[in-house]
N, C-alpha and C positions, 0 to 999 in steps of 0.2 A: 688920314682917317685910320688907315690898318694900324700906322703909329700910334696913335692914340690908345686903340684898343689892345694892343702888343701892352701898351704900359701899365692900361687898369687891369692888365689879366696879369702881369707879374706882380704888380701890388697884392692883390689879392691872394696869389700863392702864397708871399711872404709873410701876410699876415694871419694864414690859415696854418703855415708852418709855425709861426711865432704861439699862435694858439693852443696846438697841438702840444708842443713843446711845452708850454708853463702848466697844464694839466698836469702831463708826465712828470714834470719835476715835483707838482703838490704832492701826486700819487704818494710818490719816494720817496717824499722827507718828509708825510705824516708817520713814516717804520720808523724815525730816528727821535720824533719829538714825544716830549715826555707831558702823557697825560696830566690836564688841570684836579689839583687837589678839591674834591670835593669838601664843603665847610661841613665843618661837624656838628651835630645836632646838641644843642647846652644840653649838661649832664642834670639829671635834676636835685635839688639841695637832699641832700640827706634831712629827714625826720630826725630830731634829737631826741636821743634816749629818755628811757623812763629814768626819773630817779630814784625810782627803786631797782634799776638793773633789772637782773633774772627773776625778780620776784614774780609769784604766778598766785592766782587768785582762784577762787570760789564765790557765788553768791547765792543768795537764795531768799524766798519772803517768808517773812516773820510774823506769827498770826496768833489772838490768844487762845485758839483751839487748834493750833496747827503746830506739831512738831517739827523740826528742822533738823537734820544733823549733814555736816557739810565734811567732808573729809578728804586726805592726799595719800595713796600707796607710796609706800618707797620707792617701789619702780612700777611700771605699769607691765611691763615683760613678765615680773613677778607672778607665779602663781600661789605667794604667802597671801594669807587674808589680816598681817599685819599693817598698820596704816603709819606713816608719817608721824602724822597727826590730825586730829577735829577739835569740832565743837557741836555738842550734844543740847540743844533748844527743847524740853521736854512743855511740855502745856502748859500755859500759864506763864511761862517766860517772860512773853513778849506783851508787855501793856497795853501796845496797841499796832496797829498794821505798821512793820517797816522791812525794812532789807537789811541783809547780815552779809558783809564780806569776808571770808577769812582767808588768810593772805599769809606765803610761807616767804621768807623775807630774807635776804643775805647778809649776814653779820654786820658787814662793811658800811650798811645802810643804818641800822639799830641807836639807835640815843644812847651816847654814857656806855658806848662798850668795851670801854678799860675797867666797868666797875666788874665782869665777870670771865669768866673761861665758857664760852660753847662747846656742847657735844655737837649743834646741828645749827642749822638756819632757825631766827626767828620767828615765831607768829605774829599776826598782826588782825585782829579783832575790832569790827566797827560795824556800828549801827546806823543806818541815813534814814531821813524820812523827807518823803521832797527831794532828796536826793543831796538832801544837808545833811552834816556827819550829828549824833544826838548820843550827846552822852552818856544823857541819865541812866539811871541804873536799870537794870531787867526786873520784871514785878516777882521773878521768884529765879534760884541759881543755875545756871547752864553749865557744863561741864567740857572743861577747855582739856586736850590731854596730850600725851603723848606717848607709843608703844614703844617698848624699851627695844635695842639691840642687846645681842648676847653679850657684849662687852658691857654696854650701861648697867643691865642685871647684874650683871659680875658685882659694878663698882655700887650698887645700890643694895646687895645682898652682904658686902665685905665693911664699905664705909659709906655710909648712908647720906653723911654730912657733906659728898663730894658730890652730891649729884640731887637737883630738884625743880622744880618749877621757881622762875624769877616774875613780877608782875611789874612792869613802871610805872613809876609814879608821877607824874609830868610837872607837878607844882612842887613835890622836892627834887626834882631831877637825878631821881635815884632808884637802881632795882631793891626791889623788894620781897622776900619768897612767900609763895603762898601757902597764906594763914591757912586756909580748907585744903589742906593735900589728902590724898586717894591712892592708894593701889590694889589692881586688880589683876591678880596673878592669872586668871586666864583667859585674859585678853590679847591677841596678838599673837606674837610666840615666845614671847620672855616676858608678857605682862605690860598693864599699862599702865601709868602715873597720870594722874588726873588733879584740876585747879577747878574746886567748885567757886564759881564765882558770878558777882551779877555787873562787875565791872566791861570795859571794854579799852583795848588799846594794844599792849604791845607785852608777849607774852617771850618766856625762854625758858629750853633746860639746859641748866649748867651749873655752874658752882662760882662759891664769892672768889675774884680774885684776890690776890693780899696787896694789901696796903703802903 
């Protein structure tokens, strides 16, 4: 009987030691093993660009008692009261209720731009109703323009023939200058060239390039 009990009581050591023992060793060699990579969360797809790029926008509603004029500083840091460029919706313009975006637009985007030389980004002019783009004409002319820099003055005061308002024509697929030009010497800080027009679409100043 005491045999017996001499051998469950050594078993029991042995297996309390064996216990002991393989803790210890987990302890000590979770210091060595190298934590589980966490999975990485899907990146999420990229938005695809505008394709118009950088181009930035303005809008506004068009009413036939309601004048509109929409316009872009050169910089907005700027404390000149010169602009970019606008467009001028005086009363009566608008035939009837719509929206006008105007839109300054990077060369690289423009229809047919082998046919000219850029001083600047282009315009881009459009009418929606319903939120459909409407071509037809405005019921009387708006005035598309743009303020000179000292350099364009320069080139518009020396050779006048280098520097103007272009308008596209989308069924010849070709620029065309505008027939109504305008300037107003004190507008801006070097004056402003001006496209009286009742058109809408895709405006520029710059000059024809050659051929």
């Amino acid at each position: 009987m005491k045999t017996r009990l001499l051998i469950s009581a050594c078993i029991s050591t042995v297996v309390l030691v064996l216990v002991l023992l393989g803790g210890n060793w987990a302890a000590a060699s979770a210091q060595f093993t190298i934590p589980t990579a966490q999975p990485r969360r899907p990146e999420s797809t990229p938005k695809p660009s505008s394709p118009l790029g950088e181009s930035e926008c303005l809008s506004g509603t068009l009413g036939k008692a309601k004048p509109l004029h929409l316009f872009f500083f050169f910089s907005r840091a700027s404390a000149s009261p010169a602009r970019w460029g606008g467009v001028i919706n005086p009363k009566g313009s608008a035939c009837q209720a719509a929206k006008e975006r105007f839109c300054r637009v990077p060369v690289n985007y423009l229809p047919q731009r082998e046919q000219l030389n850029f001083y600047r980004q282009g315009a881009e002019l459009r009418q929606y109703r319903s939120g459909v783009i409407d071509s037809s004409d405005s019921c009387a002319p708006k005035q598309l323009y743009f303020d000179l820099t000292a350099y364009e003055r320069r080139v518009f005061d020396t050779e006048p023939e280098k520097i103007t308002i272009f308008t596209y024509d989308p069924l010849d697929h070709a620029w065309e200058p505008c027939p109504d030009l305008s300037f107003d010497e004190k507008q801006g800080d070097h004056g402003r060239l001006s496209c009286n027009t009742s058109g809408w679409g895709y405006f520029a100043l710059a000059w024809e390039a050659k051929k």
